[in-house]
N, C-alpha and C positions, 0 to 999 in steps of 0.2 A: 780658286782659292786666293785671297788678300790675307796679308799681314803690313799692315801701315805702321808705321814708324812713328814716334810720336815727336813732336815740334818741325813739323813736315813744312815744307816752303808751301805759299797761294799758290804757286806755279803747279805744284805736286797735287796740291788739293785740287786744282780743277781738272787736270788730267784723268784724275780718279774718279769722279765722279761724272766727267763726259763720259768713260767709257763704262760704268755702270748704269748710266742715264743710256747709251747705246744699243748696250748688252740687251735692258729690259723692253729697249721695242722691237729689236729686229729678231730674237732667239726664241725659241720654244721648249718647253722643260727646262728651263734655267734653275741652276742653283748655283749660290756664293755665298761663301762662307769664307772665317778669320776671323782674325782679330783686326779690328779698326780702329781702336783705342781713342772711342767718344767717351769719357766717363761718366759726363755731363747730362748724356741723350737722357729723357726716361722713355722707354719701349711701351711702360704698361698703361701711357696715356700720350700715343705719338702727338704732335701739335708743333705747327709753323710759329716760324719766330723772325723778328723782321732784326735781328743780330745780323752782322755780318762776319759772323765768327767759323773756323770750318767747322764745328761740329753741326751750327744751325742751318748753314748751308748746305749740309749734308741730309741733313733731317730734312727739309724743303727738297729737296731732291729726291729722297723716299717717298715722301708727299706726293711724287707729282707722277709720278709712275703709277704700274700695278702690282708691283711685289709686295709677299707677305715674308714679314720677320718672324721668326718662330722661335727665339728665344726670353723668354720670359721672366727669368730671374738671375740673380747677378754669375757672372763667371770669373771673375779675381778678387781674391780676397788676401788681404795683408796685412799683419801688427799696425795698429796706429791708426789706418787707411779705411774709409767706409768701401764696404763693400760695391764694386764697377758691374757694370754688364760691357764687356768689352769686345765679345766672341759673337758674332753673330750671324744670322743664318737666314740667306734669304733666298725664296721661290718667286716661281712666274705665277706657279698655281699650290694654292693651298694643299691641296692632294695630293701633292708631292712627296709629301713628309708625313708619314703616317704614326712617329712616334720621336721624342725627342726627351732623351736620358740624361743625366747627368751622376760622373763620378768624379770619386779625388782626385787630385790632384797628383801626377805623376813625378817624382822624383823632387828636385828642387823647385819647381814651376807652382805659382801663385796661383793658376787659372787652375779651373776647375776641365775636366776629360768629360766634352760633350759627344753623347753617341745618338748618333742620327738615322730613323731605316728608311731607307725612299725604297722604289721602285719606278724606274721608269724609261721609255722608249725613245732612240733618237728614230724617228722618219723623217728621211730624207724626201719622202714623195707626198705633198696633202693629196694631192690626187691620182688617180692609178686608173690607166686605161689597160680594158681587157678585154680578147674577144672573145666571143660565144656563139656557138651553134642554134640559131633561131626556129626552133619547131615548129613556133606556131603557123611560119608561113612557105614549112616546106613542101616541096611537090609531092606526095602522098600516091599521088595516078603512079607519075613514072619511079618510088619507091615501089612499090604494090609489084609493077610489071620490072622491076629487076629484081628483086628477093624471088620471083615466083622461078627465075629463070637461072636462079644460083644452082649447079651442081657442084656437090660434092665427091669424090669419087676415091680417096684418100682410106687404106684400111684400117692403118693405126688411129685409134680415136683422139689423140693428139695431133696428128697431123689436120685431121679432118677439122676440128676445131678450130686451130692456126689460119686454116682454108677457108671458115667459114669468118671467120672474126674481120678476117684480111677483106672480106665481099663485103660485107657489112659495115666495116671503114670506108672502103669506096664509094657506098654507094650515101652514106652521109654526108663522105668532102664531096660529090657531086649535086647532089639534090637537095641539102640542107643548105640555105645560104647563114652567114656571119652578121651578126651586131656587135659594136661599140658599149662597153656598159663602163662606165664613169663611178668609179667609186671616192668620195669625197669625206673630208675630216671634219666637215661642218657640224655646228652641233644645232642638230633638230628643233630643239626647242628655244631657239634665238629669234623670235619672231622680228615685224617691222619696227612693234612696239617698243619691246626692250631695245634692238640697237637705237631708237630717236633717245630713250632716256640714257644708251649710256653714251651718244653724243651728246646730250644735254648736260651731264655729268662733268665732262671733258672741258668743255665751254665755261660750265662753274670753274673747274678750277682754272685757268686762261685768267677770267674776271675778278676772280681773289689777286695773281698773281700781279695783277694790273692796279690793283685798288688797293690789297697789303689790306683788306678792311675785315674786322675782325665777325661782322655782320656777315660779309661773303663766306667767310671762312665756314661759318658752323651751315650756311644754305650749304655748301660744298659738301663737307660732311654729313648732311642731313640725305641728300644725295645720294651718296654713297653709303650708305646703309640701305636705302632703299632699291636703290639697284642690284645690290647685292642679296639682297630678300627675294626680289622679282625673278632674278636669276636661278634663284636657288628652288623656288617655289614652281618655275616653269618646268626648269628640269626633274622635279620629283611626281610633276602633276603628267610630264611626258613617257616616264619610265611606270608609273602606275596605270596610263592607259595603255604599255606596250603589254604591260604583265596580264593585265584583264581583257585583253585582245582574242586571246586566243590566238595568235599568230605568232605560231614558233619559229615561224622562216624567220618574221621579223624581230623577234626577240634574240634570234642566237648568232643575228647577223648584227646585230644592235653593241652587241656584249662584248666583242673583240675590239669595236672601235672607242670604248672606253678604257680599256687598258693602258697607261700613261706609259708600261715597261715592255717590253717583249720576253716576261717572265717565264721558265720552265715550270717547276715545280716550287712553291714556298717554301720556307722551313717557318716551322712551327714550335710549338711550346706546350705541353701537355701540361696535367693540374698539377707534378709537382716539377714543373718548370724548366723539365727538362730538353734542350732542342731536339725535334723531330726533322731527319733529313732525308730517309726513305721518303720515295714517292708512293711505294704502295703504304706505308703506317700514315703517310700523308692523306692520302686517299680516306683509308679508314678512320679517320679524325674527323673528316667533315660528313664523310657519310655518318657516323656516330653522331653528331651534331645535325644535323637533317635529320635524324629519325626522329631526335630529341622536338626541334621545332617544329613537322608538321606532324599533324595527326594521320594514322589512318585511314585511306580513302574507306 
């Protein structure tokens, strides 16, 4: 959370913006939000400015990253004063932010009550090593010839059971051997291609930032829309061939590594907008809504 002060020292302004400039390459699931009190910025057509002023410095800054601002229209409004976007609200990833509200203003305060719903996950681990019992290449002969040679002799049928499960463990951690399975947060559909162009991307702006030339500037941007397409386009063209796959393993092991939160249950909002926080009315909400969008087999 920021709240910047306004007639701030250069000393303060470049502090601020190192570690915002920091934040957005080292962190994951980043959000920041406050008030920064640019009045000047416009949001609904970002664009570099070779000012050396902080709020353009600031805006060059935003530029040069990959965060998204997701406020869109103004948030202080005062007698006399054109209306500011002042509050602002920034991610690492768009998806982050799945809905962004605005209400009055609360008590004597000029700014407008922005409500924000994210969801989302801190992992500590991208990658996670686990081990697993390998079937495919376990000895089967001397399985065969110790199952055959298990007695049980136990009258209570629970005991006998406990006896038998017990033999059956054994003779798994013995004759099954262990693999390594590497589970990784990589996203599937990042081929060689798309990362050359979003290092090509990167290098544009380097070349803008070098040349200040307003030619580079829109190839940059041109860039980045295209990359963003390609991305966007890989990833819906990778989730369409998992769904027509026919492979459920890999669909529902697919699904959890999309989750940006480690959410329990949602709450929801039914048609006369009331919140639903039961997990089972939750339930029955989207079941109701699935029966609604597929048809009957």
């Amino acid at each position: 959370m920021e709240s910047q002060p306004p007639n701030t020292s250069p000393k303060e302004d470049e502090l601020l913006l190192s570690a915002l400039h920091d934040a957005s390459r080292n962190l994951d699931n980043l959000v920041i939000f406050g008030d920064f009190n640019y009045p000047s910025l416009n949001w609904t057509n970002p664009a570099p400015s070779a000012n050396d002023s902080a709020a353009s410095l600031f805006m060059n800054m935003f530029l040069s990253t990959n965060l998204v601002q997701h406020i869109n229209q103004p948030t202080r409004f005062r007698i006399n004063n054109k209306p500011s976007t002042l509050d602002l609200l920034f991610t690492s990833d768009a998806h982050l932010i799945s809905s962004v509200n605005f209400e009055p203003s609360i008590g004597l305060s000029d700014h407008l009550v922005i409500l924000a719903t994210s969801q989302m996950l801190s992992n500590l681990n991208k990658e996670k090593l686990t081990r697993q019992k390998n079937f495919n290449i376990a000895n089967y002969t001397d399985i065969d010839r110790y199952i055959r040679n298990i007695t049980v002799t136990h009258r209570n049928i629970n005991e006998s059971w406990n006896s038998l499960l017990e033999e059956i463990n054994t003779c798994i951690l013995q004759y099954v051997p262990e693999r390594t399975i590497k589970t990784s947060k990589s996203k599937p559909w990042i081929s060689r291609a798309l990362i050359k162009k979003i290092n090509e991307k990167r290098k544009s702006w380097h070349r803008y930032k070098a040349s200040n030339s307003e030619v580079d500037y829109h190839h940059y941007r041109t860039l980045c829309n295209t990359v963003t397409k390609d991305i966007r386009d890989a990833k819906a063209k990778y989730e369409h061939d998992l769904v027509t796959s026919n492979s459920s393993k890999k669909f529902f092991r697919y699904i959890p590594s999309t989750l940006q939160s480690r959410v329990s249950t949602p709450v929801l909002k039914n048609n006369s907008r009331t919140l639903i926080c039961d997990p089972k009315d939750v339930a029955n909400m989207f079941a109701s809504e699935f029966k609604k969008k597929i048809p009957n087999p």
